[in-house]
FIBA-682116 format. One record per atom (N, C-alpha, C, O): residue in three letters; x, y, z. Coordinates in steps of 0.02 Angstrom, whole numbers, padded with zeros to 5 digits, always signed. Layout:
alaXYZ/...
This chain:
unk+00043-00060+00000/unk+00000+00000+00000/unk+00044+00062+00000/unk+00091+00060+00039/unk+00035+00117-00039/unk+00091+00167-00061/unk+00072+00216+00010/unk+00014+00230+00027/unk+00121+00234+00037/unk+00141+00281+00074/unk+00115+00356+00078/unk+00159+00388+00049/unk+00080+00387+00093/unk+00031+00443+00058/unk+00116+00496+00051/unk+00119+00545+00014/unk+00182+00468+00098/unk+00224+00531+00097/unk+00264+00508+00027/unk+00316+00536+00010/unk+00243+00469-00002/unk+00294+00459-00075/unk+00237+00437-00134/unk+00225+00381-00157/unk+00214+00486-00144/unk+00151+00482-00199/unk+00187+00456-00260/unk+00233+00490-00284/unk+00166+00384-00292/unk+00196+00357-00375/unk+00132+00374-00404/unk+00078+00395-00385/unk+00169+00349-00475/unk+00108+00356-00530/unk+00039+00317-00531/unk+00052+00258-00519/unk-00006+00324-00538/unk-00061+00278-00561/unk-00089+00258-00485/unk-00145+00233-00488/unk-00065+00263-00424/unk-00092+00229-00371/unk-00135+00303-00317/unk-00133+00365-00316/unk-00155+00271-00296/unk-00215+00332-00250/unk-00158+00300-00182/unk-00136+00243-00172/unk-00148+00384-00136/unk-00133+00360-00077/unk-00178+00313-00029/unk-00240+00309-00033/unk-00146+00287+00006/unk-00172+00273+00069/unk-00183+00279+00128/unk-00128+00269+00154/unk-00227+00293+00177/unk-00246+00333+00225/unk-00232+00309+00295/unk-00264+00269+00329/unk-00181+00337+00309/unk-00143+00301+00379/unk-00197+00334+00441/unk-00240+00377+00429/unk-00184+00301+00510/unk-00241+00302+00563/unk-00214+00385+00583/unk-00270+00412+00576/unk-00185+00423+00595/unk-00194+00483+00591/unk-00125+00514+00545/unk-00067+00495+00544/unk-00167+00581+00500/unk-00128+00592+00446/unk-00071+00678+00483/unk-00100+00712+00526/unk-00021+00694+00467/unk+00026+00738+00480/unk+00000+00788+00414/unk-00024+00776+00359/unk+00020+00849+00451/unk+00019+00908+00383/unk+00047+00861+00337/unk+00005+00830+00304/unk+00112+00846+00325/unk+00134+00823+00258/unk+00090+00754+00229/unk+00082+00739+00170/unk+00075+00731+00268/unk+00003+00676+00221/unk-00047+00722+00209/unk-00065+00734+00152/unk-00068+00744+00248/unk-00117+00800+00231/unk-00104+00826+00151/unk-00149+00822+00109/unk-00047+00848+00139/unk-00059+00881+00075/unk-00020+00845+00024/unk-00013+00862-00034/unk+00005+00795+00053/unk+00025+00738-00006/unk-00060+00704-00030/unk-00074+00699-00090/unk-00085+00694-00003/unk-00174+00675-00023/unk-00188+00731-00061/unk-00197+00720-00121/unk-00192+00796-00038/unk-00219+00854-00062/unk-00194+00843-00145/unk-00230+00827-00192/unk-00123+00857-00146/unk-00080+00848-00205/unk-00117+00794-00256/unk-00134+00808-00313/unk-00127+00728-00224/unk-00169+00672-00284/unk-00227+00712-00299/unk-00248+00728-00355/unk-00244+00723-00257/unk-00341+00761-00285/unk-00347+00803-00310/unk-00397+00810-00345/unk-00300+00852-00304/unk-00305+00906-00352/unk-00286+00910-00392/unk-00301+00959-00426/unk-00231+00855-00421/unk-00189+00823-00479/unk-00237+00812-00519/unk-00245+00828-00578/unk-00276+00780-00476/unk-00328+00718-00530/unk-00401+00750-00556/unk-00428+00741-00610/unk-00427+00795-00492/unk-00475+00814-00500/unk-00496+00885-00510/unk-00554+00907-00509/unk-00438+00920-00520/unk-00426+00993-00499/unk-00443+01035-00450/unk-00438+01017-00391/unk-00458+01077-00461/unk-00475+01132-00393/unk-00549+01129-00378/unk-00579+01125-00325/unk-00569+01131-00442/unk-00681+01124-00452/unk-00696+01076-00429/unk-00730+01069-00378/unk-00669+01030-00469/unk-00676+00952-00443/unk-00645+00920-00366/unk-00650+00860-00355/unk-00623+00951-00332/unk-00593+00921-00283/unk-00634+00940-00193/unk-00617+00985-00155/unk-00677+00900-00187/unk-00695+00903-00117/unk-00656+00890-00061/unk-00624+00837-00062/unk-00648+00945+00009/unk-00599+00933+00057/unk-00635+00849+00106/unk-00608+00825+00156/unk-00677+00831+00084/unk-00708+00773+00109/unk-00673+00696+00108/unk-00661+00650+00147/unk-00662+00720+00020/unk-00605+00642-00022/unk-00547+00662+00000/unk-00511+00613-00006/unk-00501+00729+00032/unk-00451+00717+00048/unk-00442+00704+00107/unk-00386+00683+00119/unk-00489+00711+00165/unk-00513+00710+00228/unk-00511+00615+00237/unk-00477+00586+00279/unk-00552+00584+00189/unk-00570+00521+00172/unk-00490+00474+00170/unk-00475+00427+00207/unk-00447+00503+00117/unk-00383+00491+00104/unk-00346+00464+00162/unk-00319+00409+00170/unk-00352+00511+00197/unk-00319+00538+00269/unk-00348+00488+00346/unk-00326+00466+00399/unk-00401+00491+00311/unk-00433+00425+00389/unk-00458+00494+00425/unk-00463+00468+00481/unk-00476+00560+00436/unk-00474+00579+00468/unk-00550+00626+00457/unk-00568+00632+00398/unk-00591+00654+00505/unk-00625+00705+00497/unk-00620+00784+00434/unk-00580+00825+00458/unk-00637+00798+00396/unk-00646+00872+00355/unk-00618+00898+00405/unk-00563+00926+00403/unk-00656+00892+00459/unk-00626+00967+00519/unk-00568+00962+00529/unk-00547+01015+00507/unk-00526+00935+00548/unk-00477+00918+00548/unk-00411+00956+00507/unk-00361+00986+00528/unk-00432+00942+00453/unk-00401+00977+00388/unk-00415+01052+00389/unk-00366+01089+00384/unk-00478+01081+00395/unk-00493+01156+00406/unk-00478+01195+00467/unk-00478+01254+00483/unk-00465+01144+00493/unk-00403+01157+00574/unk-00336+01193+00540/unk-00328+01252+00555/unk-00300+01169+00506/unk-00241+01174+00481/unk-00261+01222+00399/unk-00217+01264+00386/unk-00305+01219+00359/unk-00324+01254+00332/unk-00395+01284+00302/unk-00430+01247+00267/unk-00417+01356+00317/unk-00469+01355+00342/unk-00530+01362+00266/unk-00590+01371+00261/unk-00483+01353+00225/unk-00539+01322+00156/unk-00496+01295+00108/unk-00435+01292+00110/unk-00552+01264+00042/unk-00509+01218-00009/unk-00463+01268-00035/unk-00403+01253-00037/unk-00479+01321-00054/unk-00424+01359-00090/unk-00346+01384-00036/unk-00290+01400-00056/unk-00366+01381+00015/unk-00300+01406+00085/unk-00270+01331+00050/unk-00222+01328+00012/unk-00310+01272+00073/unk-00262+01212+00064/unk-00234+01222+00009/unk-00181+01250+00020/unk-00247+01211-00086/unk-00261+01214-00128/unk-00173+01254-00143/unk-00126+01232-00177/unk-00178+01321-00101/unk-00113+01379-00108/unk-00056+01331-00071/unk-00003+01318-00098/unk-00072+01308-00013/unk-00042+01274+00019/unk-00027+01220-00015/unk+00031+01216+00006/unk-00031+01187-00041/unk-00011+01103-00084/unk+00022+01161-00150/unk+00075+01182-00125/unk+00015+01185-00202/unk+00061+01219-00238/unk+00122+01253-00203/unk+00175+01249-00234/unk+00122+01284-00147/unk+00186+01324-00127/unk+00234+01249-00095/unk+00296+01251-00092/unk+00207+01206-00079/unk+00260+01158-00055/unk+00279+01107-00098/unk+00327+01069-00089/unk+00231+01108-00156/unk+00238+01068-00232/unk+00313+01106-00254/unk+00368+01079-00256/unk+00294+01178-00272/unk+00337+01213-00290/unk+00410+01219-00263/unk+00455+01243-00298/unk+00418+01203-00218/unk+00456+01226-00167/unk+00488+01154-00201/unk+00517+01161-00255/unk+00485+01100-00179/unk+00509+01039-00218/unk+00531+01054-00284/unk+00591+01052-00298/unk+00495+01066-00319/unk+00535+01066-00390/unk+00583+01115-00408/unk+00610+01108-00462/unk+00599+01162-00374/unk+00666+01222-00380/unk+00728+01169-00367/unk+00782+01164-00396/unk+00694+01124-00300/unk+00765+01121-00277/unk+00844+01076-00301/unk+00900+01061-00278/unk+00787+01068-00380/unk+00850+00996-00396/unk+00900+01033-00443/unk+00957+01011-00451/unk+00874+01102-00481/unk+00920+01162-00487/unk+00981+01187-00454/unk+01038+01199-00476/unk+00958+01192-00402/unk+01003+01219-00353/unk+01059+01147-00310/unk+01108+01151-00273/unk+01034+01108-00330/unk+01081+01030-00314/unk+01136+01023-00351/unk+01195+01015-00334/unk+01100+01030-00429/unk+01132+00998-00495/unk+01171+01053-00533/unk+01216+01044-00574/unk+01142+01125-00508/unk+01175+01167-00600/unk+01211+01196-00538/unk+01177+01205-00488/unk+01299+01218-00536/unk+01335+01274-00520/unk+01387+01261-00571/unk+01399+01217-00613/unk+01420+01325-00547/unk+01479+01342-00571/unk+01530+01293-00588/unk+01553+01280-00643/unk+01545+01262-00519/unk+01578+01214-00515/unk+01591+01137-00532/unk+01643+01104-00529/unk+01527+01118-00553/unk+01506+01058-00575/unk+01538+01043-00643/unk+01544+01090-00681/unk+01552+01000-00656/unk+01553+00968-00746/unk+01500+00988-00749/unk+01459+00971-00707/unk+01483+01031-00799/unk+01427+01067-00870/unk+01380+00979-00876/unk+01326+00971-00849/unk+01406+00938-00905/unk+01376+00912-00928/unk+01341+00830-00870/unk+01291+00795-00879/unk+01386+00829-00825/unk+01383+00791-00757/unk+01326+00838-00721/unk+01284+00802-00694/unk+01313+00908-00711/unk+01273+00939-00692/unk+01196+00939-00734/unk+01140+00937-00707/unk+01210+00941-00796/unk+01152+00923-00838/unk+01121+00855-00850/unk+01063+00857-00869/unk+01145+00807-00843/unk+01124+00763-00833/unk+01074+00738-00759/unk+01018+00717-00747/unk+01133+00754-00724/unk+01087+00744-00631/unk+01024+00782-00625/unk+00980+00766-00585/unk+01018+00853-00684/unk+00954+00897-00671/unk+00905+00844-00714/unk+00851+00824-00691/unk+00926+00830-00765/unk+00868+00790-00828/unk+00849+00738-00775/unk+00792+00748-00753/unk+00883+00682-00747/unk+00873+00629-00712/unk+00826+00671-00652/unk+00769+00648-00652/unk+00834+00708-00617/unk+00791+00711-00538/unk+00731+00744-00587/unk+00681+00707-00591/unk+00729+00794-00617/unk+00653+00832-00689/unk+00622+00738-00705/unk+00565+00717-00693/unk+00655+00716-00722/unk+00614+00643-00756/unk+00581+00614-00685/unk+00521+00604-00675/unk+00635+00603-00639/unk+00601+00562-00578/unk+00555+00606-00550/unk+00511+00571-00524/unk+00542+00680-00541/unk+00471+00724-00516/unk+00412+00688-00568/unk+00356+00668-00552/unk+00436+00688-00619/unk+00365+00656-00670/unk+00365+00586-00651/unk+00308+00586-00626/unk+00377+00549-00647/unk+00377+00492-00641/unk+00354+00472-00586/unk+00312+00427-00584/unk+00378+00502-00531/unk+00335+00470-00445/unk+00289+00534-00420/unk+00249+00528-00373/unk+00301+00598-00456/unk+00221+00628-00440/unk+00200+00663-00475/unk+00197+00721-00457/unk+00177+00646-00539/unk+00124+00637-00602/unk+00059+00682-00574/unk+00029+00727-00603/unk+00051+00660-00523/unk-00033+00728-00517/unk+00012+00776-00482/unk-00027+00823-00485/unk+00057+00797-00456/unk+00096+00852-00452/unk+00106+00903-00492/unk+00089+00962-00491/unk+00144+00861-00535/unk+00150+00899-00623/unk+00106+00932-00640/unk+00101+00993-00641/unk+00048+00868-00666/unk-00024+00893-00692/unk-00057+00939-00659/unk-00097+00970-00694/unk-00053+00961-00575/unk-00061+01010-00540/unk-00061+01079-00552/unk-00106+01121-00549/unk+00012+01081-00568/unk+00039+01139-00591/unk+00030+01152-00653/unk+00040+01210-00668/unk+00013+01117-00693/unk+00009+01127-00767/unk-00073+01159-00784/unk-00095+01197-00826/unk-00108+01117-00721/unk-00188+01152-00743/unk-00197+01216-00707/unk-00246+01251-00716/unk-00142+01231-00663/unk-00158+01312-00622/unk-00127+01359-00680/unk-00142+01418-00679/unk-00078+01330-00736/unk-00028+01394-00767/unk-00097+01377-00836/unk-00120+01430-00857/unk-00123+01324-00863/unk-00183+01339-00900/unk-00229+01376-00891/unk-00260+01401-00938/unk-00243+01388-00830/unk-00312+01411-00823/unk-00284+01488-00783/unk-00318+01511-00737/unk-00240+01512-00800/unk-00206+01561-00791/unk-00149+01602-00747/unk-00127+01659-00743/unk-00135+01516-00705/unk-00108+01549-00646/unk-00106+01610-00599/unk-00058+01632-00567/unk-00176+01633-00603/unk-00215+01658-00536/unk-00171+01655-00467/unk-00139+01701-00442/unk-00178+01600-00446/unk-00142+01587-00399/unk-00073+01558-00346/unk-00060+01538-00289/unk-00038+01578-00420/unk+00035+01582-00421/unk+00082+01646-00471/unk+00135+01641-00502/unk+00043+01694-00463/unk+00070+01748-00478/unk+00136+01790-00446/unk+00175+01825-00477/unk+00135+01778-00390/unk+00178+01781-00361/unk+00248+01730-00377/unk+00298+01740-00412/unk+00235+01691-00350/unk+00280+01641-00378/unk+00306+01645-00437/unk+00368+01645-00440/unk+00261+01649-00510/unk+00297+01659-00567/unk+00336+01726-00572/unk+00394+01723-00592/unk+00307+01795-00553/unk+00342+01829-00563/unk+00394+01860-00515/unk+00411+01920-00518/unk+00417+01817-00473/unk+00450+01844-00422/unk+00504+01781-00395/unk+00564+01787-00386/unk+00469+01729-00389/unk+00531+01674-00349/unk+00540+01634-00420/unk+00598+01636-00442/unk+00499+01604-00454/unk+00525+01578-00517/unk+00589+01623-00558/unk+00649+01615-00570/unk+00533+01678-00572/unk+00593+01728-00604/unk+00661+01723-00590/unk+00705+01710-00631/unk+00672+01737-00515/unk+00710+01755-00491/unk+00772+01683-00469/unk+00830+01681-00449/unk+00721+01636-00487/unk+00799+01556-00472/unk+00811+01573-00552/unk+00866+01587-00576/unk+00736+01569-00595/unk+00790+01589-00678/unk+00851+01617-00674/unk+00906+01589-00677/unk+00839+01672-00667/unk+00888+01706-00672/unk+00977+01704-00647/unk+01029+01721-00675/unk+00956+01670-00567/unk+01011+01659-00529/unk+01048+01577-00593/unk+01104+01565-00614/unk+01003+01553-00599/unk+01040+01480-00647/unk+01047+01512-00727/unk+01083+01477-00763/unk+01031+01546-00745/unk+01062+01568-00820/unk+01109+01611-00813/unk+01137+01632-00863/unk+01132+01635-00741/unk+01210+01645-00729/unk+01242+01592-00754/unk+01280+01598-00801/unk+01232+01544-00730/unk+01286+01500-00732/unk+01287+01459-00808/unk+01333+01427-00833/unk+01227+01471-00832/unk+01230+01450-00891/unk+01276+01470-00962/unk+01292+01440-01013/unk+01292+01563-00926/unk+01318+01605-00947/unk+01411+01596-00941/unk+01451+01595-00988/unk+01424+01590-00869/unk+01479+01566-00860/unk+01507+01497-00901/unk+01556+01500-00938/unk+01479+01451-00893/unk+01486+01395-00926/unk+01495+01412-01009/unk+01542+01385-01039/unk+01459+01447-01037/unk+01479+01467-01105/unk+01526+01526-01104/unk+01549+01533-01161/unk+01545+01564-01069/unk+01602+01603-01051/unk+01680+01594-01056/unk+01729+01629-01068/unk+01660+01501-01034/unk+01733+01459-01022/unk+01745+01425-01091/unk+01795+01392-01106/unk+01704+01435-01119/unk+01695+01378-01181/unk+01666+01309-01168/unk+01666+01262-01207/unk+01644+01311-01112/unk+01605+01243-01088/unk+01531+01239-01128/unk+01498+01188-01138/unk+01517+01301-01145/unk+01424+01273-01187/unk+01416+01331-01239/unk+01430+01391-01245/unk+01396+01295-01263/unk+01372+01330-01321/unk+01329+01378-01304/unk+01294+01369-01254/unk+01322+01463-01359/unk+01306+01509-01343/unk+01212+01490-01362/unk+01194+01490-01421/unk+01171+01478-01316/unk+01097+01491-01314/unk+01081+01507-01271/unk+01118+01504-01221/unk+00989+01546-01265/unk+00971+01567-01237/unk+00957+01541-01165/unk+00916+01495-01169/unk+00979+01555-01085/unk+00972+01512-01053/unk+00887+01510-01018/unk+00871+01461-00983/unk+00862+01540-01025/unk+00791+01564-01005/unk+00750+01483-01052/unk+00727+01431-01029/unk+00759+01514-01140/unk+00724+01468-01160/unk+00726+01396-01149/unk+00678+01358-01144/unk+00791+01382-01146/unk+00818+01321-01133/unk+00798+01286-01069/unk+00789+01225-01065/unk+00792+01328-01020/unk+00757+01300-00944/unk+00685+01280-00957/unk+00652+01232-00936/unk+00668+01337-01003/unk+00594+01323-01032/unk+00585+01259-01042/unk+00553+01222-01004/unk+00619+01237-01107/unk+00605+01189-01130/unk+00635+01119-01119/unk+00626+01069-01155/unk+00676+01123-01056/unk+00688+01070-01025/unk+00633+01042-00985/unk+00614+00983-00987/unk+00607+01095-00943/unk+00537+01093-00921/unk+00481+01069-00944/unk+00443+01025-00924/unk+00479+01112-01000/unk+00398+01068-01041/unk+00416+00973-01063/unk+00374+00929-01060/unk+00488+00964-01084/unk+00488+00902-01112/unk+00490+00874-01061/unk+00448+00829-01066/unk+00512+00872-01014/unk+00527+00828-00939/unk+00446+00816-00928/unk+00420+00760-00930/unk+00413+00876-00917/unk+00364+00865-00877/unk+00320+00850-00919/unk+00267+00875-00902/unk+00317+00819-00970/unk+00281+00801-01047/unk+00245+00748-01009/unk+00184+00746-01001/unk+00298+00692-00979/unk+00299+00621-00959/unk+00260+00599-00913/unk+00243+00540-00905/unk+00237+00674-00864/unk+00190+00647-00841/unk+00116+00679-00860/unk+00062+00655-00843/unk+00125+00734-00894/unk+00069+00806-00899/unk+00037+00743-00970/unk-00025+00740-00966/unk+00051+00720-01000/unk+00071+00721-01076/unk+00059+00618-01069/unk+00060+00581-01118/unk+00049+00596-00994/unk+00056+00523-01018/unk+00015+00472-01049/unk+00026+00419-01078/unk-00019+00493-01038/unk-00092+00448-01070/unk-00064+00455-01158/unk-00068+00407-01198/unk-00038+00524-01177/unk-00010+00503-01258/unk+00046+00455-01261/unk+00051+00408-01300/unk+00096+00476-01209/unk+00140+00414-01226/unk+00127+00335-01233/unk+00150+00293-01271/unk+00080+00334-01180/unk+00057+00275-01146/unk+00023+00240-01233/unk+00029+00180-01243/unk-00004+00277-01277/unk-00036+00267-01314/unk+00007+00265-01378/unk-00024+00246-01427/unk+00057+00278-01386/unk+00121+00298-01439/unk+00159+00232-01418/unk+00199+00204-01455/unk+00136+00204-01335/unk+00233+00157-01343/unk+00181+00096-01344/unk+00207+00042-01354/unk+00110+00096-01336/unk+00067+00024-01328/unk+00079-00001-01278/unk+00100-00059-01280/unk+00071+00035-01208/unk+00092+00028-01152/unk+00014+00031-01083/unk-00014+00086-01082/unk+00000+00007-01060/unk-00048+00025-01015/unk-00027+00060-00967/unk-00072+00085-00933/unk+00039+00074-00948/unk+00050+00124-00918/unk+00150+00114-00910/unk+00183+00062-00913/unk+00169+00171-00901/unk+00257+00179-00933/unk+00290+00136-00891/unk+00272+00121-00834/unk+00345+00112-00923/unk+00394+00081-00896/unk+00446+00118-00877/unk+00462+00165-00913/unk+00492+00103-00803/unk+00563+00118-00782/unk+00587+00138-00861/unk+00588+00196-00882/unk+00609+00074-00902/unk+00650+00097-00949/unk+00622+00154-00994/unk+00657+00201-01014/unk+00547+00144-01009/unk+00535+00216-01041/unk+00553+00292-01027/unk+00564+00335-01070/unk+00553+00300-00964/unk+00579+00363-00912/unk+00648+00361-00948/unk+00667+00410-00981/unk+00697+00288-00940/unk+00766+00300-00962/unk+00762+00311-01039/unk+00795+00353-01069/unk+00722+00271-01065/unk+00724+00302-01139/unk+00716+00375-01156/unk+00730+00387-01215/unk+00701+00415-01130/unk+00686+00467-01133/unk+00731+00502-01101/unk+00733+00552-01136/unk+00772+00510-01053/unk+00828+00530-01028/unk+00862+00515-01082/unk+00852+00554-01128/unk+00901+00468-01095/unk+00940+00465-01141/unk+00939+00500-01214/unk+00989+00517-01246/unk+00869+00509-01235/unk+00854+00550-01285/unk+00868+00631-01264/unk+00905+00668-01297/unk+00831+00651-01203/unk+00872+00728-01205/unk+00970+00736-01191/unk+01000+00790-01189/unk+00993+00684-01184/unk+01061+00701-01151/unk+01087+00704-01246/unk+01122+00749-01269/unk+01064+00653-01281/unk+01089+00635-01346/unk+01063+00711-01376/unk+01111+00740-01402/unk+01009+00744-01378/unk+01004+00813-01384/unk+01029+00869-01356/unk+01016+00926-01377/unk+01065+00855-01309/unk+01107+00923-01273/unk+01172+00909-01275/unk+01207+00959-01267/unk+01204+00853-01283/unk+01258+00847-01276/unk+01311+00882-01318/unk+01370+00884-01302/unk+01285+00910-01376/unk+01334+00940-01434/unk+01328+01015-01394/unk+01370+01059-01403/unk+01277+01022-01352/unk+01296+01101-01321/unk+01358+01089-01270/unk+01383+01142-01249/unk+01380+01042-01252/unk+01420+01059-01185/unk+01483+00999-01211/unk+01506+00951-01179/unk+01499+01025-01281/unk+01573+01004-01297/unk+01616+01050-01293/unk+01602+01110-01291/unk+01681+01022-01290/unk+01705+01101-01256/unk+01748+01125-01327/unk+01765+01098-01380/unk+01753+01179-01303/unk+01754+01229-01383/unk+01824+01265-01361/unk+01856+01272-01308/unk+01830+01281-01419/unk+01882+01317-01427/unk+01966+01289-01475/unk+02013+01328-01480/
C-alpha cells in the first residue's frame, strides 16, 4: 500500500490512522492532480487521510487556503533539484544530466503534481502569480548565470538560457502532464522504468553537442 508521503504514478494514496500536515497535502496533491481545484472536495481528501474534514480546516481554513498550500510546497520541491545539480563548479555536462534525471524522476513518482501545476498555469495561474513573477523569475535568473559562465569558459554553447530551462521543463514534464499520449504511442498500459530511461537518454543525446568544449 503506497505511502501517502511518497506519492507514485497511477496509485491513489493510502490513508494512515492519523494523517501529519505532510500527508495532509500529499493526499491534497493526488486530488487536485486528478480532479482539480472544481472538482476536488476537502471530504475525499479528509477520506484519504482517515481523518475528519474538520480536521483539515483546522490546519487550513478552506479548499483554496489548502489548494495555495499544496502548490507552494509542490513548488518549493521542484526548484530544488536546480540548485543541487546546476553550479559553477560542477562538470557542465555531469550537472546536466543529474538535473534531466531528478526533472524525469518528479514526473515519474508525482504525475498529479506535475499535472497540478500545469492546470493552475492553464487556467491562468491566478494563484501563483507571485511565484511566477517573483521566486520563479528570480531562481531563472540566478541559474542562467551560470549557464552564462559555462559558455564564457567555452564549456556550452552560446543559447538562450531562459528558453532552454523552458524547454527542458515542458519536455521533462511532458511524461507525466502528456502520459496517457505516450502510454498510447509506446502500446503501453502504463510507462515503464525503462521508458523514463528512454527518454533521458534521448534529451542528453540532444544536449550533448551544447556542452562540448570549444575552442
Amino acid at each position: 500500500m503506497t505511502d501517502l508521503c511518497e506519492p507514485t504514478r497511477s496509485r491513489k494514496p493510502s490513508a494512515p490512522r492519523r494523517a501529519t500536515l505532510p500527508q495532509i497535502l500529499n493526499a491534497a496533491e493526488w486530488t487536485f492532480g486528478t480532479r482539480g481545484l472544481k472538482g476536488t472536495r476537502v471530504e475525499e481528501i479528509a477520506g484519504l487521510c482517515g481523518i475528519p474534514k474538520a480536521n483539515i480546516l483546522y490546519y487550513f481554513h478552506s479548499k483554496e487556503a489548502l489548494y495555495q498550500a499544496t502548490l507552494a510546497r509542490l513548488l518549493d520541491i521542484w526548484l530544488a533539484d536546480a540548485d543541487e545539480w546546476l553550479s559553477p563548479e560542477r562538470d557542465p555536462m555531469e550537472g546536466m544530466e543529474g538535473y534531466i534525471r531528478a526533472k524525469m524522476a518528479f514526473s515519474r513518482t508525482r504525475p498529479e503534481g506535475s499535472r497540478l501545476f500545469a492546470q493552475e498555469l492553464l487556467s491562468g495561474g491566478q494563484m501563483i502569480q507571485g511565484f511566477l513573477k517573483e521566486t520563479l523569475r528570480a531562481h531563472v535568473e540566478r541559474h542562467a548565470e551560470i549557464f552564462l559562465a559555462w559558455q564564457a569558459k567555452g564549456q556550452m554553447r552560446v543559447i538562450d538560457p531562459t528558453h532552454f530551462m523552458c524547454l527542458l521543463w515542458s519536455g521533462t514534464q511532458a511524461y507525466a502532464d502528456m502520459q496517457v499520449q505516450f502510454e498510447a504511442l509506446l502500446d503501453r498500459e502504463s510507462l515503464l522504468d525503462t521508458d523514463y530511461e528512454a527518454g533521458i537518454e534521448t534529451f542528453l543525446t540532444l544536449i550533448r553537442p551544447l556542452f562540448v568544449q570549444l575552442g
